[in-house]
Backbone as CSV, one residue per row, in Angstrom:
resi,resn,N_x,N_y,N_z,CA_x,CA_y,CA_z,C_x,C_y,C_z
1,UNK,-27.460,-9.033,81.171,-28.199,-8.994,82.413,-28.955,-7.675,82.475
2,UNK,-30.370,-7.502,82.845,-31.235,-6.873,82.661,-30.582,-5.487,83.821
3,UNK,-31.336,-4.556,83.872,-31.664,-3.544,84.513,-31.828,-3.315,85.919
4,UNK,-33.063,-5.130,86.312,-33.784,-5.262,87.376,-33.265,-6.157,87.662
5,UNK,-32.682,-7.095,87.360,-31.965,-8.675,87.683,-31.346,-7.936,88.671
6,UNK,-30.895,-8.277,89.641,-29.835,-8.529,90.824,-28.364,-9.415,90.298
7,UNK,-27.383,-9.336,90.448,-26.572,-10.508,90.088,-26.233,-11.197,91.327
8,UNK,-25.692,-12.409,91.120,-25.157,-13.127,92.162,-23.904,-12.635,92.576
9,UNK,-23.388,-12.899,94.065,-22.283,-12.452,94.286,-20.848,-12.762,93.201
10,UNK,-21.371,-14.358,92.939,-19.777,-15.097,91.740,-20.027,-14.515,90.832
11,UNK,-21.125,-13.738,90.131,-21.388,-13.495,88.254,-19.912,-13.061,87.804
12,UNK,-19.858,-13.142,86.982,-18.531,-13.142,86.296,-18.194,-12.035,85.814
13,UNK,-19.684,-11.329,85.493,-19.567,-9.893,85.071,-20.073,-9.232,86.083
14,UNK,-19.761,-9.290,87.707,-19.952,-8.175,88.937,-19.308,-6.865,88.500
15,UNK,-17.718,-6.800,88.235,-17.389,-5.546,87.989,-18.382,-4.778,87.159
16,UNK,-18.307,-4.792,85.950,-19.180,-4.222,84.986,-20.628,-3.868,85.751
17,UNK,-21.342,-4.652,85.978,-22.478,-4.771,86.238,-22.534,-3.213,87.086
18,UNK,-21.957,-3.396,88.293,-21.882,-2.599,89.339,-21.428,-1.062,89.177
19,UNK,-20.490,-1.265,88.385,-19.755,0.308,87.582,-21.177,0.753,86.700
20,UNK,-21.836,-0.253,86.101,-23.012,0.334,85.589,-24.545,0.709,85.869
21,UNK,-24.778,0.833,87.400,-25.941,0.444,88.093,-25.748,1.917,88.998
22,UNK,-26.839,3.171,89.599,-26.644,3.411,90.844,-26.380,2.971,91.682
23,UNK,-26.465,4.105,92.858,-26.334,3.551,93.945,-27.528,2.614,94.574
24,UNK,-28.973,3.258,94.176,-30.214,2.877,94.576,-30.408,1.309,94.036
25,UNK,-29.693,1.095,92.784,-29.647,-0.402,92.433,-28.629,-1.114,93.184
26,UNK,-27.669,-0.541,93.648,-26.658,-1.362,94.751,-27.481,-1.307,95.737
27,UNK,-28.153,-0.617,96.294,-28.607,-0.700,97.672,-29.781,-2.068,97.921
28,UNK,-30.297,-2.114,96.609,-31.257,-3.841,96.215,-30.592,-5.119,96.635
29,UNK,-28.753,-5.287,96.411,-28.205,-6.556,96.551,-28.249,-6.651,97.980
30,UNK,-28.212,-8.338,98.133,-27.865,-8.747,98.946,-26.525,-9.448,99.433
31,UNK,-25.541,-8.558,98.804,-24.189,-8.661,99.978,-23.593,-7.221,99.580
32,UNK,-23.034,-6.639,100.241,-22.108,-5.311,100.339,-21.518,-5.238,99.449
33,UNK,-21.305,-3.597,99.329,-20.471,-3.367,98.226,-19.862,-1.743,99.004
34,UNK,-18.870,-2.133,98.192,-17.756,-0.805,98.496,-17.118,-0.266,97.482
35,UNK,-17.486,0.606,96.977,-16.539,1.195,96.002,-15.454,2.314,96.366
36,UNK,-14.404,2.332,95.649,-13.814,3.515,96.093,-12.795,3.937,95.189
37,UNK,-12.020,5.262,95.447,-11.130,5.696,94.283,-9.889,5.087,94.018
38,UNK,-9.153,5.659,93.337,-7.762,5.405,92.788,-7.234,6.270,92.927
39,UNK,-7.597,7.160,93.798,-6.992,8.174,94.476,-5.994,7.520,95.548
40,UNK,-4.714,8.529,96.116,-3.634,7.611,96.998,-3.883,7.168,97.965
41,UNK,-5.479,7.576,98.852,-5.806,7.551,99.901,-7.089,6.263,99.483
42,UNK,-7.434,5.771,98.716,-8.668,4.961,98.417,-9.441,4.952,98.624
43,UNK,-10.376,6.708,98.160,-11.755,6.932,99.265,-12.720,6.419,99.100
44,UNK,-13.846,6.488,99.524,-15.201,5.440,99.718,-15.478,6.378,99.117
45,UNK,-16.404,6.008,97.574,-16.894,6.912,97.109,-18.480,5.786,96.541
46,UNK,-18.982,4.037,96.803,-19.667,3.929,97.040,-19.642,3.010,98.294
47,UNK,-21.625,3.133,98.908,-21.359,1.788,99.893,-22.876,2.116,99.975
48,UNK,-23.164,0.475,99.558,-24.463,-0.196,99.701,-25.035,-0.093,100.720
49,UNK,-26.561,-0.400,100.778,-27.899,-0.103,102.157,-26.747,-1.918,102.457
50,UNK,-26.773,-3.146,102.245,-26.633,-4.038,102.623,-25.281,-4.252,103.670
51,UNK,-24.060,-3.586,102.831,-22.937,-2.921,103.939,-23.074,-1.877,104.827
52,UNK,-23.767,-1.050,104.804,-24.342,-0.487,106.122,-24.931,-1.071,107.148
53,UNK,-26.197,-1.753,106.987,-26.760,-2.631,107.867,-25.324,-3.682,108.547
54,UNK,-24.849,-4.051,107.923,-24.326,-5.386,108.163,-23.395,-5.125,109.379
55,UNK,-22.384,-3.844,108.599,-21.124,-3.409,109.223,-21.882,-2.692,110.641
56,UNK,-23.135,-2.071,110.374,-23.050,-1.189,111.946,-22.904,0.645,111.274
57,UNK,-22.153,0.636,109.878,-21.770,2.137,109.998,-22.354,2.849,109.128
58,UNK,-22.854,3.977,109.059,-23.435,4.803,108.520,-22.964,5.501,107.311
59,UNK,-23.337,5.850,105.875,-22.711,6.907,105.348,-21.686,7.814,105.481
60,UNK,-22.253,8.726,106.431,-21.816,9.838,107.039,-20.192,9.381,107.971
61,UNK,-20.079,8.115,108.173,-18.752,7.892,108.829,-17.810,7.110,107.452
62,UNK,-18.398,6.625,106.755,-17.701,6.223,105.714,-17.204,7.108,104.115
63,UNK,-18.101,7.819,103.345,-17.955,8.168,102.193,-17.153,9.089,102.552
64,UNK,-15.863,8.832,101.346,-15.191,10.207,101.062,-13.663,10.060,102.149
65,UNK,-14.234,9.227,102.900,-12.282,8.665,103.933,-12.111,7.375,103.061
66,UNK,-10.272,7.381,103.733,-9.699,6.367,103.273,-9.977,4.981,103.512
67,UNK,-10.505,3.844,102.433,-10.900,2.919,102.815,-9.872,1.946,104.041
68,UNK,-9.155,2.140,103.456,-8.066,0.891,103.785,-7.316,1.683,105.382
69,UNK,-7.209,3.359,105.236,-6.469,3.751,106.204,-7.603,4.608,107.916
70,UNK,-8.407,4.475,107.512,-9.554,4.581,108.405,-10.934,3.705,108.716
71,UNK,-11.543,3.697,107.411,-12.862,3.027,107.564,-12.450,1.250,107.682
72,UNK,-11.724,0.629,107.013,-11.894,-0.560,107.063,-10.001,-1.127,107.796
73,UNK,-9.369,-0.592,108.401,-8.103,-1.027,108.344,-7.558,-2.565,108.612
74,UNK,-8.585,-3.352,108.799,-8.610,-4.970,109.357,-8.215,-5.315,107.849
75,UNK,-8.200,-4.860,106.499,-8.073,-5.078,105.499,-7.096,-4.832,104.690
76,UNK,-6.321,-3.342,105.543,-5.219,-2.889,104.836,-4.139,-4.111,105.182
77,UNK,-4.031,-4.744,104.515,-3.022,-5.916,104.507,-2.304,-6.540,103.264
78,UNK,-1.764,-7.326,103.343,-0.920,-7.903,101.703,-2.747,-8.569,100.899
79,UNK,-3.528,-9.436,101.768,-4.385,-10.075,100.886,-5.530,-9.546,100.477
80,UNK,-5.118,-8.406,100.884,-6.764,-7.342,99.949,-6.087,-6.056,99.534
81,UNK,-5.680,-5.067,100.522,-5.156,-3.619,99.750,-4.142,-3.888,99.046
82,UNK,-3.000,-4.934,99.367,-2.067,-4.862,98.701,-1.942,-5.673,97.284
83,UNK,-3.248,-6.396,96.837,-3.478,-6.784,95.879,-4.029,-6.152,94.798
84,UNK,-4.766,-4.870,94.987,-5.353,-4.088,94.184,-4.168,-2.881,94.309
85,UNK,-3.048,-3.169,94.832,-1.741,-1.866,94.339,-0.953,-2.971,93.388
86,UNK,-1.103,-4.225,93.031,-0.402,-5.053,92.276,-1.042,-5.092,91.312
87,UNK,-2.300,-5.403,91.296,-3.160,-5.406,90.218,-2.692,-3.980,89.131
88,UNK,-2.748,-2.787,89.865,-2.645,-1.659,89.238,-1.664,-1.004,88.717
89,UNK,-0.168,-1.698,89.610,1.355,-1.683,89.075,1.413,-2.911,87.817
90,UNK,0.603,-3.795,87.802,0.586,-4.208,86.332,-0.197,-4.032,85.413
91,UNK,-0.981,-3.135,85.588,-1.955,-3.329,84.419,-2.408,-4.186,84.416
92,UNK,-3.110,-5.010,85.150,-3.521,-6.236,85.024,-5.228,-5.972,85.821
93,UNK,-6.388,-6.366,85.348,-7.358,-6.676,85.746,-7.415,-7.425,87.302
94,UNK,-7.927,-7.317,88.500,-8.412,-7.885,89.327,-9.553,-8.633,89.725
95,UNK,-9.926,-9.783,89.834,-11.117,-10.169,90.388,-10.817,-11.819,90.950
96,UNK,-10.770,-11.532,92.053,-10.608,-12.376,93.259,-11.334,-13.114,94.207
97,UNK,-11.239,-13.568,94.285,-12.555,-14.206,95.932,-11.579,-14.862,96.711
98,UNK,-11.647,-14.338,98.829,-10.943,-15.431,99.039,-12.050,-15.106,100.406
99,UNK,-11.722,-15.756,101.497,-12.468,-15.821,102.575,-11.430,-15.258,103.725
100,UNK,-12.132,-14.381,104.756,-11.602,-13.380,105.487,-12.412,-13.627,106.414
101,UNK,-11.673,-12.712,107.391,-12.645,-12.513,108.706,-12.281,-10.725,108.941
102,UNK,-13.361,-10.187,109.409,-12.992,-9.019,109.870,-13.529,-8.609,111.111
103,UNK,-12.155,-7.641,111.860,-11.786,-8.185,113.318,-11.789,-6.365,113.680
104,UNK,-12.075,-5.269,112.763,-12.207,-4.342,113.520,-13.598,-3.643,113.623
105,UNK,-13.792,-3.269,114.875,-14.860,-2.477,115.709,-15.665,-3.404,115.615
106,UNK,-15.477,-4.901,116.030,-16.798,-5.832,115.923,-15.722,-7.429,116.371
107,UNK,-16.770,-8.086,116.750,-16.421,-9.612,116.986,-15.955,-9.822,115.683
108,UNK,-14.828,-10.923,115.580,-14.650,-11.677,114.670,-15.964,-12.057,113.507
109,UNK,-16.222,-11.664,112.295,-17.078,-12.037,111.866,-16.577,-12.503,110.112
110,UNK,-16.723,-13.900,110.220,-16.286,-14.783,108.579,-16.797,-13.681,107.402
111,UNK,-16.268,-13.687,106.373,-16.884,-13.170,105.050,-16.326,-13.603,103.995
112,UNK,-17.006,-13.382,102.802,-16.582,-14.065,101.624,-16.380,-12.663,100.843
113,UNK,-14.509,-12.247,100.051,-14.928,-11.417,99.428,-14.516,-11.399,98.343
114,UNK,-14.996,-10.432,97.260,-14.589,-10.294,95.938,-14.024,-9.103,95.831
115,UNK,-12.546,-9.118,95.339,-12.120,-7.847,94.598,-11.975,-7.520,93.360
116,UNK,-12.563,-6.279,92.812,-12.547,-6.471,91.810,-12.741,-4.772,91.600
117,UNK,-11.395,-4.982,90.221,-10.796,-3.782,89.640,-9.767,-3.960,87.979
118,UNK,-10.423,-2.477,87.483,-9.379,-2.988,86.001,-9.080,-1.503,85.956
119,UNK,-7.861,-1.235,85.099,-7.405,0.376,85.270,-8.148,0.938,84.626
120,UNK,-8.972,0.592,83.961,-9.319,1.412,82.593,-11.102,2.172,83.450
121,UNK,-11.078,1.233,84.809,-12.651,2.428,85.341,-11.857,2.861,86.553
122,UNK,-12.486,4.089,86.888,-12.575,4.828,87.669,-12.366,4.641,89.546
123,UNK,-13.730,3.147,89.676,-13.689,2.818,90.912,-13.753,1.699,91.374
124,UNK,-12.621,1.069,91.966,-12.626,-0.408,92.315,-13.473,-0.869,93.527
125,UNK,-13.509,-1.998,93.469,-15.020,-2.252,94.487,-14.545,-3.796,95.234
126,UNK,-14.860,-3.745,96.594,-14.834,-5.090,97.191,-16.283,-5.301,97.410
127,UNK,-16.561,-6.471,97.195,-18.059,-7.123,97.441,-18.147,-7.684,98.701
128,UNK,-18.967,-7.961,99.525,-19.009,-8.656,100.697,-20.150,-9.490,101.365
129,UNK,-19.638,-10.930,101.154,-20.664,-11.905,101.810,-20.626,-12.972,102.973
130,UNK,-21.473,-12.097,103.960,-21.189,-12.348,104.621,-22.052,-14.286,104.478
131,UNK,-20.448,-14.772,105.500,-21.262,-16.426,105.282,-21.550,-16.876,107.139
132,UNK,-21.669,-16.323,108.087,-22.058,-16.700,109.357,-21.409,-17.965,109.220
């Protein structure tokens, strides 16, 4: 997949793709992206123009805090944070899709997401599409 291609949210190779792209090429897709560390706290270390718009929040309130324990906590739960601490207690690759709703600082709003993480990079990433 090219340079300039966009991928689809399902591509099979999102992880890769995304670990290999700026930020300015994340900010092109059209559904969210979140990257963040493997640090104990899981900081936001990326987030797309498309998850900004969507969510309401700015840079400046997101990069660099804990995903799961500040910026997004509607998520810190068994079917998203606690799947990427399983993924990582086995050595085992992640990439998931299930359908969610997220219920903080906003109406109920459906989404479709992808997790996706392998130990061997740096920063694991949830994708986000939204399906109205």
């Amino acid at each position: 997949m090219g340079a300039n291609v966009s991928p689809a949210f399902s591509h099979a190779e999102l992880l890769s793709w995304l670990d290999g792209h700026d930020d300015a090429v994340l900010d092109q897709l059209d559904f969210g992206v979140i990257g963040f560390g493997r640090d104990a706290d899981a900081r936001v270390l990326r987030y797309n123009a498309c998850e900004r718009r969507s969510s309401g929040l700015e840079v400046s309130k997101v990069m660099g805090l804990p995903l799961f324990g500040v910026v997004a906590q509607c998520m810190n739960n068994f079917m998203v944070a606690q799947r990427f601490e399983d993924a990582d207690a086995s050595g085992e690759p992640l990439d998931a899709e299930l359908d969610y709703t997220f219920t903080l600082r906003m109406r109920p709003t459906p989404v479709r997401l992808r997790l996706l993480s392998r130990t061997d990079m740096p920063v694991r990433y949830i994708a986000v599409l939204r399906t109205r």
